[in-house]
BADREN-62037 format. One record per atom (N, C-alpha, C): residue number from 1; residue in one letter; chain; z, x, y. Coordinates in steps of 0.2 Angstrom, whole numbers, m for minus. Layout:
residues N
resi, resn, chain, z, x, y
NUM, A, A, Z, X, Y $
...
***
This chain:
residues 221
resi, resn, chain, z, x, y
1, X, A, 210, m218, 5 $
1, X, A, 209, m222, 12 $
1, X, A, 203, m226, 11 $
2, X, A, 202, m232, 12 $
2, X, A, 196, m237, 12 $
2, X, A, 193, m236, 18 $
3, X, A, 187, m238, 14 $
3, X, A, 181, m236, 20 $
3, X, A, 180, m242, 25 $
4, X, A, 181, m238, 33 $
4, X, A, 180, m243, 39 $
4, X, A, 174, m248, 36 $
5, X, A, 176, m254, 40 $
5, X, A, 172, m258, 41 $
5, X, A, 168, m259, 46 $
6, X, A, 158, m261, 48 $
6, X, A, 158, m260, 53 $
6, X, A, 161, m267, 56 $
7, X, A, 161, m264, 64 $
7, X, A, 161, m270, 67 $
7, X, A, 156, m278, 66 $
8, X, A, 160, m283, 66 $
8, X, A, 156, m290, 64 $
8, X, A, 150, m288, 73 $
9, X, A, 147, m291, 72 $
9, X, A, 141, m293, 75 $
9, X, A, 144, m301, 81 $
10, X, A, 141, m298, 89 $
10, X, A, 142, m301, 93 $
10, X, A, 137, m307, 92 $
11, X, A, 142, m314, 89 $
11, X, A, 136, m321, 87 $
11, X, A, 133, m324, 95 $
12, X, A, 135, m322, 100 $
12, X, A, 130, m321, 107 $
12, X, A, 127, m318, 110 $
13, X, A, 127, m312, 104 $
13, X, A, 119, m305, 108 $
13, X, A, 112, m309, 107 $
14, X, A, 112, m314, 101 $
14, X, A, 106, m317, 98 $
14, X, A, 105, m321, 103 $
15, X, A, 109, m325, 106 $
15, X, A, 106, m331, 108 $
15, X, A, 104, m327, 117 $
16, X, A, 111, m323, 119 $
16, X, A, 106, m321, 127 $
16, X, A, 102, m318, 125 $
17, X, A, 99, m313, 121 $
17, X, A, 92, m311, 118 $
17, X, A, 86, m314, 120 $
18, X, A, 87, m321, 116 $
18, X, A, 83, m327, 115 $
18, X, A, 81, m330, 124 $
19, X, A, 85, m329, 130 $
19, X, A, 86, m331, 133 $
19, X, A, 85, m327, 137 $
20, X, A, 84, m320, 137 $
20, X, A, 82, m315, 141 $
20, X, A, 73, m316, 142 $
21, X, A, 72, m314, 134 $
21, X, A, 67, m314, 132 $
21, X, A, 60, m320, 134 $
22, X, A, 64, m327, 134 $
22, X, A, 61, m329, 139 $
22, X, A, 60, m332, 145 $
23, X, A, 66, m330, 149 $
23, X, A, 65, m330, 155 $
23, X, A, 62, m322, 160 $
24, X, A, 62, m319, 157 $
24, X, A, 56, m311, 158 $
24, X, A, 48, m312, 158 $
25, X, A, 48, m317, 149 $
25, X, A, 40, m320, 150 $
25, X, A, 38, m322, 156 $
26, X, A, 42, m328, 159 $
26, X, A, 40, m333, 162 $
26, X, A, 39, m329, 170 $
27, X, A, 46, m323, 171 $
27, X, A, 42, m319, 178 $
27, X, A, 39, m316, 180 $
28, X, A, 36, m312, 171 $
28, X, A, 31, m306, 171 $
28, X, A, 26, m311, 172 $
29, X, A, 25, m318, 168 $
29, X, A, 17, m319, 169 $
29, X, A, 17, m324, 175 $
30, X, A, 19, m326, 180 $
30, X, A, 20, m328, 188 $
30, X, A, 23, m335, 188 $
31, X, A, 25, m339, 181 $
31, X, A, 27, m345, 178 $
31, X, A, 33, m345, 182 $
32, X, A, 36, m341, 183 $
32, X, A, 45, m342, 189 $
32, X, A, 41, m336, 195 $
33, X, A, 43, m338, 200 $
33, X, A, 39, m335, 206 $
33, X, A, 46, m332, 210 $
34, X, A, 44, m328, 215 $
34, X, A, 50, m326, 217 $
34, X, A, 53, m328, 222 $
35, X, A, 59, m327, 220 $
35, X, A, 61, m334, 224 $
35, X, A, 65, m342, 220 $
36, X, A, 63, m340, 216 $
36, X, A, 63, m348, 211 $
36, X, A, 73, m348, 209 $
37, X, A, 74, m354, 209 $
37, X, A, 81, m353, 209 $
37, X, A, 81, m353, 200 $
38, X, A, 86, m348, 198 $
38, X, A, 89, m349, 192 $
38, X, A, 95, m354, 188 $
39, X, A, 97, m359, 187 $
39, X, A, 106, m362, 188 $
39, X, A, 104, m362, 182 $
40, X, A, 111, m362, 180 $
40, X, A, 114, m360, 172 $
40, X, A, 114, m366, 171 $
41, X, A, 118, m371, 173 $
41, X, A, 117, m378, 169 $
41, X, A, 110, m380, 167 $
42, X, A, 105, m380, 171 $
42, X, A, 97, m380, 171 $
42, X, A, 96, m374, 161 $
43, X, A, 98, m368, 162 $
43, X, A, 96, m364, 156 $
43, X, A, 100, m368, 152 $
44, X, A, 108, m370, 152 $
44, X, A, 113, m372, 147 $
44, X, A, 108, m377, 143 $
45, X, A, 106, m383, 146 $
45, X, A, 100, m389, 145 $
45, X, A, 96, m386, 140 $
46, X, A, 92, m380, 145 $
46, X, A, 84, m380, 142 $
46, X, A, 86, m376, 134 $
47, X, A, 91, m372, 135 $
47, X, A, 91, m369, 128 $
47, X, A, 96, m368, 123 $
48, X, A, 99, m374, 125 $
48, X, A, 106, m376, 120 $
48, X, A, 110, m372, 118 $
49, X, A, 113, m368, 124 $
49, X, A, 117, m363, 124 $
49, X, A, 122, m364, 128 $
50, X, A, 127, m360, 128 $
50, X, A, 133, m358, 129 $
50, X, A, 133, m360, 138 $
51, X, A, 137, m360, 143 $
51, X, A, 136, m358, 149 $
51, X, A, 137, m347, 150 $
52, X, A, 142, m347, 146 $
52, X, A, 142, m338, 145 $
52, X, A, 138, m337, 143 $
53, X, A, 131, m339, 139 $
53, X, A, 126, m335, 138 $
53, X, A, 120, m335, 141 $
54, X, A, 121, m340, 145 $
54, X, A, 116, m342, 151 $
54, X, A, 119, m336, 158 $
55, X, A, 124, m336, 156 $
55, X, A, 128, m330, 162 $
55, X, A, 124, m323, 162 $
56, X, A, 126, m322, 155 $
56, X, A, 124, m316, 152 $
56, X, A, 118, m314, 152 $
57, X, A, 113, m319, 152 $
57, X, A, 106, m319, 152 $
57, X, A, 103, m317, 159 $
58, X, A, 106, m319, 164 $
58, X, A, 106, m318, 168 $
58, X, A, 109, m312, 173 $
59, X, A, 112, m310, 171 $
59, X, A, 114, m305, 172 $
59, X, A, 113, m297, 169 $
60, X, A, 107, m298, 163 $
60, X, A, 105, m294, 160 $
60, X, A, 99, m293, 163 $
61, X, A, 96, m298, 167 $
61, X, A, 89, m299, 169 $
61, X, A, 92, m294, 177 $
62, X, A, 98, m298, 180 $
62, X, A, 100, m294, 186 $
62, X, A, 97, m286, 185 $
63, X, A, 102, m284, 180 $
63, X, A, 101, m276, 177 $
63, X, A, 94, m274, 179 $
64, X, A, 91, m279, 175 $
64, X, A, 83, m275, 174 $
64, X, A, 80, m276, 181 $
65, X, A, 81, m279, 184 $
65, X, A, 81, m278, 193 $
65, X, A, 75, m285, 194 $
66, X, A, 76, m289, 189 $
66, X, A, 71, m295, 189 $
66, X, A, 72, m301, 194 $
67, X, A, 78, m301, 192 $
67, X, A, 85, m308, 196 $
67, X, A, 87, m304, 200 $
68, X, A, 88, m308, 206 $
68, X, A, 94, m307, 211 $
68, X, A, 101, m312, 211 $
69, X, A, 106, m310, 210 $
69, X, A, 112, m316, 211 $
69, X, A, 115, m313, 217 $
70, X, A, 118, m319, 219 $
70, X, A, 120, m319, 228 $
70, X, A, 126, m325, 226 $
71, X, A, 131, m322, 231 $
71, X, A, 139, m322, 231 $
71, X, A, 137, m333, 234 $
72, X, A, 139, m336, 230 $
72, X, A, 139, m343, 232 $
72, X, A, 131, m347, 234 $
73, X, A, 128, m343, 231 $
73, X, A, 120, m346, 233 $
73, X, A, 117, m345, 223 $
74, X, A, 122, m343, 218 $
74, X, A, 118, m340, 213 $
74, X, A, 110, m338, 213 $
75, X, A, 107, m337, 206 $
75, X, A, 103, m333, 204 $
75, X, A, 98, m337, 206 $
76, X, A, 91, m332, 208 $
76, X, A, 86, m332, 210 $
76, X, A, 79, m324, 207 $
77, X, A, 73, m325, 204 $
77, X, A, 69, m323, 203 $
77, X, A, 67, m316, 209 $
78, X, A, 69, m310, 209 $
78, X, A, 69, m307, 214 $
78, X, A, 62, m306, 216 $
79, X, A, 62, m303, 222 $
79, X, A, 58, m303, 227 $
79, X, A, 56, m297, 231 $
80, X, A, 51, m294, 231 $
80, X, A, 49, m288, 235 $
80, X, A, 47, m292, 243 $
81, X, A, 52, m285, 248 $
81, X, A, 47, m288, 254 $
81, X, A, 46, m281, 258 $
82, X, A, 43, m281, 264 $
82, X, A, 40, m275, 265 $
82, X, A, 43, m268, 266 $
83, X, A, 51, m272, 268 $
83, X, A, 55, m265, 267 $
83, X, A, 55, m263, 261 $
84, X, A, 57, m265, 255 $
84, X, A, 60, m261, 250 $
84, X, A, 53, m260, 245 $
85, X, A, 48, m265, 249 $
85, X, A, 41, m261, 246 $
85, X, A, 40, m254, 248 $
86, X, A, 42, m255, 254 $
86, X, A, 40, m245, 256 $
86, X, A, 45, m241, 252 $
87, X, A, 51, m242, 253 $
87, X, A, 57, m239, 251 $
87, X, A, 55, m236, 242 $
88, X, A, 53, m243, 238 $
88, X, A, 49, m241, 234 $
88, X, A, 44, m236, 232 $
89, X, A, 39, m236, 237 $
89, X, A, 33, m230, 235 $
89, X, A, 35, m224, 238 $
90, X, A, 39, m225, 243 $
90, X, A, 43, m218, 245 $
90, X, A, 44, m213, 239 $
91, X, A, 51, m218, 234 $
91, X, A, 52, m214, 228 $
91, X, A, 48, m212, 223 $
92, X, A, 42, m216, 222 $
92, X, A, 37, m216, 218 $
92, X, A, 32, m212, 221 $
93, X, A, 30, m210, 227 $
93, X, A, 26, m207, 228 $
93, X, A, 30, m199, 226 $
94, X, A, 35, m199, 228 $
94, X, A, 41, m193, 226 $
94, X, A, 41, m188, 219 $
95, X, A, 42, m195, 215 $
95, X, A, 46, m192, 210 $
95, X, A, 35, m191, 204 $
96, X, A, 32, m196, 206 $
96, X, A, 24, m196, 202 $
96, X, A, 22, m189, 204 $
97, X, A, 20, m188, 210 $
97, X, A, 16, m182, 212 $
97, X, A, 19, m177, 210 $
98, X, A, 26, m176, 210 $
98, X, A, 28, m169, 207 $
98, X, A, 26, m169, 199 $
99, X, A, 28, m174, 195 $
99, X, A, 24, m176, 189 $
99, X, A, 18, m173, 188 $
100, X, A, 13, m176, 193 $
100, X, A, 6, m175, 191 $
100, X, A, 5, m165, 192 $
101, X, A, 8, m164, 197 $
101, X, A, 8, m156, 199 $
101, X, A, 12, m154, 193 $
102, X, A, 15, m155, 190 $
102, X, A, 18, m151, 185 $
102, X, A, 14, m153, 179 $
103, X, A, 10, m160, 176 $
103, X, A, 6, m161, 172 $
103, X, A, 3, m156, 175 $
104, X, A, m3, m157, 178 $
104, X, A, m8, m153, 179 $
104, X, A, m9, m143, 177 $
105, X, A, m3, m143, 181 $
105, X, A, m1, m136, 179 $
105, X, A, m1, m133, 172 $
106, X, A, 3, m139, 167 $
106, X, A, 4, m137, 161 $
106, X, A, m3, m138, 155 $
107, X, A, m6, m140, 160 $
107, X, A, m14, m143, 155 $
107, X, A, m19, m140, 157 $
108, X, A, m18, m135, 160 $
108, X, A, m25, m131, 163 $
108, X, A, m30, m137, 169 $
109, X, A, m25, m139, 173 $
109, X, A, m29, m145, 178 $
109, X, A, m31, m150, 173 $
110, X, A, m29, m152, 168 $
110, X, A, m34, m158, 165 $
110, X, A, m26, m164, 162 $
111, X, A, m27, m169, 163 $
111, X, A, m25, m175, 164 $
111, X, A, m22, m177, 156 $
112, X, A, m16, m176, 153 $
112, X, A, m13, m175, 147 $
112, X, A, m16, m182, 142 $
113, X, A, m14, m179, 134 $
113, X, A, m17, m184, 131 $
113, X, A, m15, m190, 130 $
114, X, A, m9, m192, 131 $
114, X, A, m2, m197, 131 $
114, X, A, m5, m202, 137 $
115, X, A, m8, m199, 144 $
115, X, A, m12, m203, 148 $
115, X, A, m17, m206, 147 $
116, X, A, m22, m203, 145 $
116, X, A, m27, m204, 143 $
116, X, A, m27, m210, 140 $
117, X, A, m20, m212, 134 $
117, X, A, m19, m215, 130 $
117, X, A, m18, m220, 132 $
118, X, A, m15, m221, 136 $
118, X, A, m10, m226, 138 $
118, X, A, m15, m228, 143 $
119, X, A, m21, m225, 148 $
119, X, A, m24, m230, 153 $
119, X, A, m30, m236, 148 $
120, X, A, m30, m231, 140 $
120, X, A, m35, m233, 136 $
120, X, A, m31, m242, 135 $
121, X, A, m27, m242, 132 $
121, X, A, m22, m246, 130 $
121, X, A, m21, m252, 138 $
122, X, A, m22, m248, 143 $
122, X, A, m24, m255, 147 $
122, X, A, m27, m257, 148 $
123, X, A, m34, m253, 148 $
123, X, A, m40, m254, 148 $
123, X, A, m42, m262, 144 $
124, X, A, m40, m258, 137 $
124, X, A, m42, m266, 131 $
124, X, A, m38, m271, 134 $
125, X, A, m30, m269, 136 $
125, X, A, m27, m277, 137 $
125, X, A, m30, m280, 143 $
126, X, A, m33, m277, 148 $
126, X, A, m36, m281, 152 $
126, X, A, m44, m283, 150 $
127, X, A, m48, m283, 145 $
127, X, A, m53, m284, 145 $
127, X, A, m52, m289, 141 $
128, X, A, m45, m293, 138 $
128, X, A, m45, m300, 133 $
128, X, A, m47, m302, 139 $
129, X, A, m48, m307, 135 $
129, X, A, m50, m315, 139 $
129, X, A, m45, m318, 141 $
130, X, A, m43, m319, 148 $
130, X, A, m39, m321, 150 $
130, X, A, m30, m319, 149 $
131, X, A, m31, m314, 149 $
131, X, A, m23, m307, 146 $
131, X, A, m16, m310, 150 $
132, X, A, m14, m312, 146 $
132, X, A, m6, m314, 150 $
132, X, A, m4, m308, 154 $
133, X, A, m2, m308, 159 $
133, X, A, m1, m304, 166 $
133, X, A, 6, m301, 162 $
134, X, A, 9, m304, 158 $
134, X, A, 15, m300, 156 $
134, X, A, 13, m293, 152 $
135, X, A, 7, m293, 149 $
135, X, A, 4, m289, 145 $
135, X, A, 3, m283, 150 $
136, X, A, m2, m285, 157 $
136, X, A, m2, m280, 161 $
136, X, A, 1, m275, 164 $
137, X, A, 7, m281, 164 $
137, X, A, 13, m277, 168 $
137, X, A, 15, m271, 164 $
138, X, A, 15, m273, 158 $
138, X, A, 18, m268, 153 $
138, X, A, 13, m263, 151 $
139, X, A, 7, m265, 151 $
139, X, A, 2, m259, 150 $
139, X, A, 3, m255, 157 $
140, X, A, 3, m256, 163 $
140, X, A, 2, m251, 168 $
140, X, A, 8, m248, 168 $
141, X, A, 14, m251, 169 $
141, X, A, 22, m247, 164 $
141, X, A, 19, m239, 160 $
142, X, A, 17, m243, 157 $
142, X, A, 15, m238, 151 $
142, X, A, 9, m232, 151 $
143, X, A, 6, m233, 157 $
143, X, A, 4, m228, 162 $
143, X, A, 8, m224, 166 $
144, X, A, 11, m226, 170 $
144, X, A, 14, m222, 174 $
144, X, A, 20, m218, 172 $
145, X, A, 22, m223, 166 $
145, X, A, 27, m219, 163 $
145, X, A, 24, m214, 159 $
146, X, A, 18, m215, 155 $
146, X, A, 15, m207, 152 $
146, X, A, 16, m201, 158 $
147, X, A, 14, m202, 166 $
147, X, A, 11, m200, 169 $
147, X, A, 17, m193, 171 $
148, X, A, 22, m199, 171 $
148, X, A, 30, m194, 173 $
148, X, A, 33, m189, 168 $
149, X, A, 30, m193, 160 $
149, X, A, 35, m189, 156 $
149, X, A, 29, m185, 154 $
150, X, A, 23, m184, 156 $
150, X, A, 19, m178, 155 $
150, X, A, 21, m171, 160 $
151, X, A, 25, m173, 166 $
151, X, A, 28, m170, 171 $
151, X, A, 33, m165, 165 $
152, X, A, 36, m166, 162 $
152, X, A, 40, m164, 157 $
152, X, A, 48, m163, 162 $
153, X, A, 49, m165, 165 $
153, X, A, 56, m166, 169 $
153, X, A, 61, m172, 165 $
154, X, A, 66, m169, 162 $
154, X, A, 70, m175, 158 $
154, X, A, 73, m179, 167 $
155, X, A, 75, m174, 171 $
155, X, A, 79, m178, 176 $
155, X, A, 74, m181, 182 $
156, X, A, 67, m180, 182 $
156, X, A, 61, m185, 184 $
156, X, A, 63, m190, 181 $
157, X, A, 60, m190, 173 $
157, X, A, 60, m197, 172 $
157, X, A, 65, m202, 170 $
158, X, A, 73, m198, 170 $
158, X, A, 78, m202, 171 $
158, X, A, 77, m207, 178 $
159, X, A, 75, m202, 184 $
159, X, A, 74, m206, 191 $
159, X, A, 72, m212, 191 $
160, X, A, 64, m209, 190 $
160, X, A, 59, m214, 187 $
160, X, A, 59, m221, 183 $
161, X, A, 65, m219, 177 $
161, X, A, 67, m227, 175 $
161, X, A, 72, m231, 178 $
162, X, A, 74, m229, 184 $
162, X, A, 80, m233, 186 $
162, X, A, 75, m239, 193 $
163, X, A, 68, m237, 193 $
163, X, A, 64, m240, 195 $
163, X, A, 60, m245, 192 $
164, X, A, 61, m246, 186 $
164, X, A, 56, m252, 181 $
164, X, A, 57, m258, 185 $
165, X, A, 64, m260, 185 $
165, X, A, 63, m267, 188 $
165, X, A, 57, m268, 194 $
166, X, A, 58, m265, 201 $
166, X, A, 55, m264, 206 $
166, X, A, 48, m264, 205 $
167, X, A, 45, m261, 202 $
167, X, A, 40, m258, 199 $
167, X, A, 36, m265, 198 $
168, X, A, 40, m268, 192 $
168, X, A, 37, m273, 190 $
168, X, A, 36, m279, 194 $
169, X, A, 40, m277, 198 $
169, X, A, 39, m283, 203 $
169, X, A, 33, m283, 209 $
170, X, A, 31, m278, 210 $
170, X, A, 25, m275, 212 $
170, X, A, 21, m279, 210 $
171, X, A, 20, m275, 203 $
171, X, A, 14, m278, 197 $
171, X, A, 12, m285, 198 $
172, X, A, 19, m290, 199 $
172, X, A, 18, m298, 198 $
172, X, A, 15, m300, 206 $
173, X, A, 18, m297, 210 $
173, X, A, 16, m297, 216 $
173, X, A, 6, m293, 217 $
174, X, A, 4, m293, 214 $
174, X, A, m3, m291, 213 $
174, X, A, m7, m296, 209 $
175, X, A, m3, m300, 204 $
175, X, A, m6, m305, 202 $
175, X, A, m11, m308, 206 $
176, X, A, m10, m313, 210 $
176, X, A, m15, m316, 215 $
176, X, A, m22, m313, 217 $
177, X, A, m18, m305, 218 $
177, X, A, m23, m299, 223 $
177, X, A, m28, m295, 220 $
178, X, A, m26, m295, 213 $
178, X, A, m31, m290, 208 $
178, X, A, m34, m297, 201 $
179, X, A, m39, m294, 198 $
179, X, A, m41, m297, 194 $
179, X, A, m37, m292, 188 $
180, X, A, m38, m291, 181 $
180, X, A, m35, m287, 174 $
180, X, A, m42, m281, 176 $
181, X, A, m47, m285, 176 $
181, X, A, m53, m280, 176 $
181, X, A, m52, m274, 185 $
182, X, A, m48, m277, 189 $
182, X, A, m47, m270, 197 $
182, X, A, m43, m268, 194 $
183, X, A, m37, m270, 190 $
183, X, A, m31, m265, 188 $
183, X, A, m35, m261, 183 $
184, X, A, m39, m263, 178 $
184, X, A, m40, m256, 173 $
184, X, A, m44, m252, 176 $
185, X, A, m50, m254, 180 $
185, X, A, m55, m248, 183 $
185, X, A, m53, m246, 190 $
186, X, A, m45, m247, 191 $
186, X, A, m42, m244, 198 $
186, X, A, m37, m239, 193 $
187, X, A, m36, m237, 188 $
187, X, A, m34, m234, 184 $
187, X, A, m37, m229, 180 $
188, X, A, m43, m230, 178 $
188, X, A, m48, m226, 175 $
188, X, A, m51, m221, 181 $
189, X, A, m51, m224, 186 $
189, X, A, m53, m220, 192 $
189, X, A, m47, m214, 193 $
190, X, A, m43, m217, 194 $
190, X, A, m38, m211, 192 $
190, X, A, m38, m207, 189 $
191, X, A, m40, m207, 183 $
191, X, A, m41, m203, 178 $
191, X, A, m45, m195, 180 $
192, X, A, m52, m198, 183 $
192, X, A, m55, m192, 183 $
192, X, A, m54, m190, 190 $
193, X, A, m53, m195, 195 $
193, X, A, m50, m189, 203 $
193, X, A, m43, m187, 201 $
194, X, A, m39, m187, 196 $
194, X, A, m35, m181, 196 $
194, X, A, m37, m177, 194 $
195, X, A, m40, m176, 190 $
195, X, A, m44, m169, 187 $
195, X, A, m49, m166, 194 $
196, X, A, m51, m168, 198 $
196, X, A, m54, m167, 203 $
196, X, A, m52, m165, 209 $
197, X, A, m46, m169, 211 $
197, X, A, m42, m169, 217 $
197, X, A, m35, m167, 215 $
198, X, A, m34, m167, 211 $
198, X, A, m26, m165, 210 $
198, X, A, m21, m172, 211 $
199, X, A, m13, m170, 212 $
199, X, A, m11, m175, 214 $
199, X, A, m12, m178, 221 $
200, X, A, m16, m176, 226 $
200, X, A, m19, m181, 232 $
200, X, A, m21, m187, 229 $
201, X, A, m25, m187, 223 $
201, X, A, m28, m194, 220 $
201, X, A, m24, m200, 219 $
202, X, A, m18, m195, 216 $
202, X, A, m13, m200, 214 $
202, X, A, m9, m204, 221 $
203, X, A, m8, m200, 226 $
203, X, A, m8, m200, 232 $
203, X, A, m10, m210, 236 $
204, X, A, m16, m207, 236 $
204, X, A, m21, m212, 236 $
204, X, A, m20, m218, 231 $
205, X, A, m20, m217, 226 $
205, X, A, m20, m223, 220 $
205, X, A, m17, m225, 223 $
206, X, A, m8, m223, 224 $
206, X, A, m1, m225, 228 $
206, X, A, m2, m230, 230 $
207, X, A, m6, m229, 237 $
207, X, A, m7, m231, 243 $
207, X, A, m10, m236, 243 $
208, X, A, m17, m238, 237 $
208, X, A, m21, m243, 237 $
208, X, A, m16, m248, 234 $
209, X, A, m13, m247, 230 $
209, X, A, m9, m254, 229 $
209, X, A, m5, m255, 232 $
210, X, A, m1, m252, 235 $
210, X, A, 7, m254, 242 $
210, X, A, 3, m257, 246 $
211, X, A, m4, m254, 248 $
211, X, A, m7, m259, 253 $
211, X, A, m10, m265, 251 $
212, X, A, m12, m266, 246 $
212, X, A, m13, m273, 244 $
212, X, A, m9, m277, 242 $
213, X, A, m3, m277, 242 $
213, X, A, 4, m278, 241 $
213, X, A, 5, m279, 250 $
214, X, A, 6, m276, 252 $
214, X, A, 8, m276, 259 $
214, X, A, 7, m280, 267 $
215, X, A, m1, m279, 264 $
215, X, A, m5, m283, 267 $
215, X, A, m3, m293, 267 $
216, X, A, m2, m295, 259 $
216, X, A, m1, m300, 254 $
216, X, A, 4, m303, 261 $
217, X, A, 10, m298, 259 $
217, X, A, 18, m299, 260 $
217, X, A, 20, m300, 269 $
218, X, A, 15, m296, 274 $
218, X, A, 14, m298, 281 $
218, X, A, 9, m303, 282 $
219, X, A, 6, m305, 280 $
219, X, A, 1, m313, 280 $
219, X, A, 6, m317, 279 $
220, X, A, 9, m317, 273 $
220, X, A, 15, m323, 273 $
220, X, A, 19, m325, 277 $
221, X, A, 24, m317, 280 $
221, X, A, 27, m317, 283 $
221, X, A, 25, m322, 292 $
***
């Protein structure tokens, strides 16, 4: 019996990739703002692609909770407002402090080495010279995500990833608000009051950024 063949490769995965990949640059570092329309003919143009893959692009960015598409109005750069900001740290407050409580527990009260690691790691990406904001978002990601999976809950941090988009949108929504250098020493602070205070600190951290966030989002309003 001859050996299966694999399947040919999708000559489309390459180019929405291409296409994903930077239209995410452009709203992690504030370049597309939220709110900013998206229209496929406008992507078809700029990246000499398909209208299907400008669909596809678009729709994958939907998934990751970046884009909003809306029924006869298309695609647009998504947007936190004060509801689904609270709605947001509700969950987060929920699913991190049980984390931290359970890190804590398992580490004799001291703050795991994977954390540690990871605030190190944003620490240097905010101290470049001028750090592309898409850097931070992913460095603070990468905090908070140590912070869950030190909780050791496989169905925590399933929860917990179902919230990256949201999260991130935070993050961009902070840009104007924080400098790279308030996000790293608003995070190293962390460090040692949870070893001091347990999960209240975290508590608090929560709280300072939803409020600088929120505060933003009712000024506007």
């Amino acid at each position: 019996m001859p050996a299966s063949r694999p399947a040919p490769a999708d000559p489309t995965a390459g180019a929405v990739a291409e296409v994903v990949a930077a239209l995410r640059a452009r709203i992690l570092d504030g370049a597309l703002a939220p709110g900013d329309r998206l229209v496929e003919r406008v992507l078809v143009d700029e990246f000499d692609c398909a209208r299907h893959t400008a669909r596809m692009a678009l729709r994958t960015l939907q998934d990751e909770g970046l884009v909003s598409v809306e029924r006869n109005r298309g695609a647009a750069v998504a947007a936190l407002d004060v509801e689904r900001l609270r709605g947001l740290f509700e969950v987060r407050a929920a699913l991190e402090l049980e984390s931290a409580h359970r890190m804590l527990e398992r580490h004799d009260g001291r703050v795991a080495a994977p954390v540690h690691a990871a605030v190190a790691r944003l620490d240097a990406v905010c101290a470049a010279r001028r750090p592309a904001w898409r850097r931070v978002v992913e460095a603070h990601e990468g905090v908070h995500e140590a912070l869950v999976h030190a909780g050791e809950s496989r169905r925590i941090a399933e929860a917990y990833a179902r919230l990256s988009g949201e999260i991130r949108l935070f993050v961009i929504a902070l840009r104007p608000l924080w400098t790279p250098a308030t996000m790293a020493q608003h995070h190293r602070e962390l460090l040692d009051a949870l070893e001091d205070d347990g999960p209240a600190a975290l508590r608090r951290h929560l709280r300072e950024g939803e409020g600088s966030v929120r505060a933003a989002l009712t000024a506007d309003g």
